[in-house]
N, C-alpha and C positions, 0 to 999 in steps of 0.2 A: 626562634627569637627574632625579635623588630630589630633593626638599626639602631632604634630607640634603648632599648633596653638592652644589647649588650653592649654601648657608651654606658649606659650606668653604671654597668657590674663592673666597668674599668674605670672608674673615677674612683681615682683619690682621695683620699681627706686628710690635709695635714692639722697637725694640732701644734704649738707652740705653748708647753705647759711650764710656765716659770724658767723657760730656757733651754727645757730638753723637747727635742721636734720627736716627733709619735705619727707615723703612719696607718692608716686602714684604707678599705676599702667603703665608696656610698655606700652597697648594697649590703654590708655588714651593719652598720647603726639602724639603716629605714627598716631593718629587721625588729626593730624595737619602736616604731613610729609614732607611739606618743611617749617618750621620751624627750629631755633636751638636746641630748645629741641627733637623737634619729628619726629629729622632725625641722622643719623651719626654724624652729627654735634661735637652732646654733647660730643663724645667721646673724645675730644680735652681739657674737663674737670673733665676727671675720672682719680682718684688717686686709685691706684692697690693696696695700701697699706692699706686702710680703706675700699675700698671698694667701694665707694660713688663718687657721681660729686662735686666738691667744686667748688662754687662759691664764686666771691666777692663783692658782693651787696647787698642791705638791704633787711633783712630777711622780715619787715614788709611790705615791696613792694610786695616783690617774691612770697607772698601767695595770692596777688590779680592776679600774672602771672599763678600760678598753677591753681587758678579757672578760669582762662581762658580758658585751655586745656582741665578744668573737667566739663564746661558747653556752651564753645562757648561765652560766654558775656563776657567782662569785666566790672566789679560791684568796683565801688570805695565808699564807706558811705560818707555819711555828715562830717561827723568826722571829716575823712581825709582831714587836712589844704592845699589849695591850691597849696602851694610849694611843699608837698609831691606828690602831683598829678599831678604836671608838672613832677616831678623827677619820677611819675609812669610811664609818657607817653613817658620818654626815655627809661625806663626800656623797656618796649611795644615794643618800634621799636625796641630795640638789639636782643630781644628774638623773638620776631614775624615775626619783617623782615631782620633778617639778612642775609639767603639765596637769598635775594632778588639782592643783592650785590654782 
């Protein structure tokens, strides 16, 4: 591996989702590359000033959108009440296919 590329695999990405901070790694989202996370995209929600992407959506969504990118499935529980997982499945298309558009 180049200099180049493993600084990638060790970069960060903080998220700032309505108040709850979420970590991963670059080379987990540009795994999904044309995606809004895991392209340039994101860049259109990085605050220079903290550091981090801010987002404004529900944080308890957001972390079934990050194990998206960290495993390829989207895993919703039982749990989760039916209105929430309509409200996932928008989530889904803004973040998954918005380059689509």
């Amino acid at each position: 591996m180049s200099e180049t590329t493993i600084g990638r695999c060790r970069t960060k990405i903080r998220f700032n989702v309505s108040g709850q901070r979420f970590e991963t790694w670059l080379q987990t989202l540009e795994k999904y590359g044309d995606t809004l996370l895991g392209s340039a995209e994101r860049d259109f929600f990085y605050d220079e000033d903290s550091q981090e992407y801010v987002l404004d959506r529900d944080p308890q969504l957001f972390r079934y959108i990050l194990g998206y990118y960290q495993t390829g499935v989207i895993h919703v529980p039982r749990y989760v009440c039916m209105t929430r997982s309509l409200n996932l499945l928008s989530l889904v298309h803004w973040f998954i296919s918005a380059l689509v558009y």
